[in-house]
C-alpha positions in Angstrom: 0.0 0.0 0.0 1.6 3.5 -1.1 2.5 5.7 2.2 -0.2 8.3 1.6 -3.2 5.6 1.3 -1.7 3.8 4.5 -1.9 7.0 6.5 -5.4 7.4 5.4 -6.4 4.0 6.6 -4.8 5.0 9.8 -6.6 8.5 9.8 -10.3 6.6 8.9 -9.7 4.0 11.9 -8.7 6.2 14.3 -12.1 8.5 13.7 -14.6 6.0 13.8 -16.5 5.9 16.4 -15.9 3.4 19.4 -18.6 0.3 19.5 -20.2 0.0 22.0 -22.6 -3.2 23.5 -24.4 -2.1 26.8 -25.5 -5.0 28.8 -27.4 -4.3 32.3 -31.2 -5.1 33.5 -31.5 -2.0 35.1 -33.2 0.1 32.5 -32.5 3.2 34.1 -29.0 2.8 33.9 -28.7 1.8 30.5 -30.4 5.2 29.9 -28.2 7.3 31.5 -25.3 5.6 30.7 -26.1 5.9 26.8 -27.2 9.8 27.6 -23.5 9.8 28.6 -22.3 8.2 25.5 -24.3 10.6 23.3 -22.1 13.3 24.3 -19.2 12.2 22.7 -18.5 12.1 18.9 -15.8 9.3 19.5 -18.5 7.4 21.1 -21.8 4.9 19.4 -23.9 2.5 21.4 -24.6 -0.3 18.7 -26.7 -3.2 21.0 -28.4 -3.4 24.3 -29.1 -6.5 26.4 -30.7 -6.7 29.8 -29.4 -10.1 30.8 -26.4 -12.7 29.9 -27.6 -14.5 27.3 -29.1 -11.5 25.4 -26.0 -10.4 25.9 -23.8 -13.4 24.0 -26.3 -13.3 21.3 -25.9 -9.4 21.0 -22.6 -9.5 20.7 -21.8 -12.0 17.9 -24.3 -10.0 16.0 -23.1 -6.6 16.2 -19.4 -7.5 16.9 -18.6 -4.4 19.0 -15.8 -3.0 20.3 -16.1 -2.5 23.5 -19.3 -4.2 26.0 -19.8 -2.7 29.2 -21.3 -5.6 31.2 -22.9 -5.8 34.3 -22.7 -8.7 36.6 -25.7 -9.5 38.5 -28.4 -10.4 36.3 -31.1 -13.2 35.8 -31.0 -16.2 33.7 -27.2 -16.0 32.7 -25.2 -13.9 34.9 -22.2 -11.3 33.7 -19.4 -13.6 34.7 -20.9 -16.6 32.6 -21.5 -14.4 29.3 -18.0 -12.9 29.9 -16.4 -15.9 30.1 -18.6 -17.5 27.1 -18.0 -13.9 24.9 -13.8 -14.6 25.2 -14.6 -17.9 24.3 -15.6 -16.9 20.8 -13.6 -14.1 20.7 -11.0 -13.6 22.7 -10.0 -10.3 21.5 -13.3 -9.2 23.1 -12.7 -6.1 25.5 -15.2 -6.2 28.1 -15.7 -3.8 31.3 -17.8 -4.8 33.8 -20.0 -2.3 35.8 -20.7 -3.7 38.7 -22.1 -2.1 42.5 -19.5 -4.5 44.2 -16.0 -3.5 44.9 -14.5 -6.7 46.5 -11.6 -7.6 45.8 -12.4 -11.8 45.3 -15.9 -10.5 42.8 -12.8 -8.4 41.1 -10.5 -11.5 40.7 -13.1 -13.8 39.1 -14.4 -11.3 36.4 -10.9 -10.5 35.4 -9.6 -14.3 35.3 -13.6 -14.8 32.7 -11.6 -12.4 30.3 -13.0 -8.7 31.6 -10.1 -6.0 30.8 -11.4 -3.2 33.2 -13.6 -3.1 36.4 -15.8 -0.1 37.6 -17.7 0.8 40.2 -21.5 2.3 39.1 -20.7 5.2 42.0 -17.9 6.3 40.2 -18.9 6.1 36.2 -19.8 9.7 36.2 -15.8 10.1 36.6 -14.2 6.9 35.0 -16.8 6.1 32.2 -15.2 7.4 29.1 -11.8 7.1 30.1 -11.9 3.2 31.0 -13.6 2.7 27.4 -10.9 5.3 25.3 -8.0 3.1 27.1 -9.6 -0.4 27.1 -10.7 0.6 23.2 -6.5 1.3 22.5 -5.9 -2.0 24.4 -5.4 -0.9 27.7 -6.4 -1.8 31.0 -8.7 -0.1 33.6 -9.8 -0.8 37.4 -11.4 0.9 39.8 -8.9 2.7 42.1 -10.9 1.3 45.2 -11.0 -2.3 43.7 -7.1 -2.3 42.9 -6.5 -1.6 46.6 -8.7 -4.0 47.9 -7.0 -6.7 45.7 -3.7 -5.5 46.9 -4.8 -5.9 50.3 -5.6 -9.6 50.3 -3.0 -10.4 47.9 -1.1 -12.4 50.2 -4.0 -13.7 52.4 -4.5 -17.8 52.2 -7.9 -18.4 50.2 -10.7 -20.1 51.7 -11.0 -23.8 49.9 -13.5 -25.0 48.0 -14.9 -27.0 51.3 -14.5 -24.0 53.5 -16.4 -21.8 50.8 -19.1 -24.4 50.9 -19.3 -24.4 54.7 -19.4 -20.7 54.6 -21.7 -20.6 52.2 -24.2 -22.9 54.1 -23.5 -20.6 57.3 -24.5 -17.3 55.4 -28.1 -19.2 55.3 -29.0 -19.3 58.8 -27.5 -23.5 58.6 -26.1 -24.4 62.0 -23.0 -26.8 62.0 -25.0 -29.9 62.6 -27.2 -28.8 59.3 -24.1 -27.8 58.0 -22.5 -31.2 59.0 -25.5 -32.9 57.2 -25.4 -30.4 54.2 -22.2 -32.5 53.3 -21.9 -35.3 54.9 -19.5 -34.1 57.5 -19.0 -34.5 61.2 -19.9 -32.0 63.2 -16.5 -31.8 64.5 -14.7 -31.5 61.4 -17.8 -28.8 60.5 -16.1 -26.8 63.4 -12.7 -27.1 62.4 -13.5 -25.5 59.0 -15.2 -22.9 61.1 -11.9 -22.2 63.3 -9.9 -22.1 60.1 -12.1 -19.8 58.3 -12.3 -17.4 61.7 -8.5 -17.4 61.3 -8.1 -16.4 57.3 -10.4 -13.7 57.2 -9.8 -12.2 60.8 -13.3 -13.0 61.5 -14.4 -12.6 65.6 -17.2 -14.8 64.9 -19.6 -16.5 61.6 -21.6 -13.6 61.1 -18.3 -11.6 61.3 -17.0 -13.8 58.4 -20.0 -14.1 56.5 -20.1 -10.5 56.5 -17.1 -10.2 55.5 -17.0 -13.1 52.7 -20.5 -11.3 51.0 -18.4 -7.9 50.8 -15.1 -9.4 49.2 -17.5 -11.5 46.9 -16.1 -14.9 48.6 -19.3 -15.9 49.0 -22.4 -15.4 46.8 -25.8 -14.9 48.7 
């Protein structure tokens, strides 16, 4: 291709609009987030979806470039269509908008493919950013988030058995139905207990469930 055509390729990709696939089942908030998105020239929303699978099906059809993607949602949640998005493409740059900022929540929509995490509480500020830099192939998370996840960075996780026990706790099971949940003793039931006290600093269960629903270690 002679120089001057290649440089007017470039000049036609970089001024077409961004792509965008909004996918939350809040209608209010898919309002004013595309009111947002009006504003900008650099900016189109191409496809809506109010839950995941709307979502996967939205996507291979208008192939966008960037979908912002909530994450709790009926029928197919935002990690699953995430995770089933990359799948098919995995050039796919996904943010997820999401009202939870802990850290674990964070960890498991990043590891389904997601290239940037916000908060809704902070769009008004990060919005456009996030989707200019995830757009050039960047990354973007939440400041709040990023600290969190540097904060437990170094802290044991909970296993797969103690997430189960916790899980059953955060439902008002005591350890006997706990013990019974999964064929346990009630003994061992405790010693999960003790050792999930210990990991996450917890004075008591409904100290650690508490904290488990707020890092996203648990889902309730």
């Amino acid at each position: 291709m002679p120089i001057g055509s290649h440089s007017n390729h470039l000049r036609t990709k970089q001024s077409a609009p961004i792509r965008i696939l909004l996918v939350d089942d809040h209608v209010l908030l898919r309002e004013g987030v595309r009111a947002v998105l009006a504003t900008q020239e650099d900016m189109v929303v191409v496809g809506e979806a109010d839950d995941g699978a709307a979502a996967i099906d939205a996507y291979a059809r208008v192939r966008p470039d960037v979908v912002l993607m909530d994450l709790q949602m009926a029928e197919i949640q935002g990690l699953e269509a995430i995770s089933a998005i990359r799948a098919n493409d995995p050039q796919a740059r996904i943010i997820v908008l999401t009202t939870y900022s802990g850290d674990a929540r964070a960890i498991k929509a990043l590891r389904a493919g997601a290239v940037g995490y916000l908060l809704k509480a902070t769009l008004r500020k990060q919005l456009l950013d996030a989707i200019r830099s995830v757009h050039l192939g960047g990354k973007h998370l939440d400041a709040a988030v990023a600290t969190a996840i540097a904060t437990h960075v170094l802290d044991e996780p909970l296993s797969e058995r103690e997430t189960e026990v916790l899980t059953l706790a955060s439902r008002g099971k005591s350890n006997r139905q706990i013990a019974n949940a999964l064929t346990l003793s009630e003994e061992t039931v405790k010693g999960h207990m003790k050792s999930i006290f210990a990991k996450l600093e917890a004075a008591d269960r409904t100290h650690a469930v508490t904290i488990a629903i707020s890092r996203g270690l648990i889902e309730i």
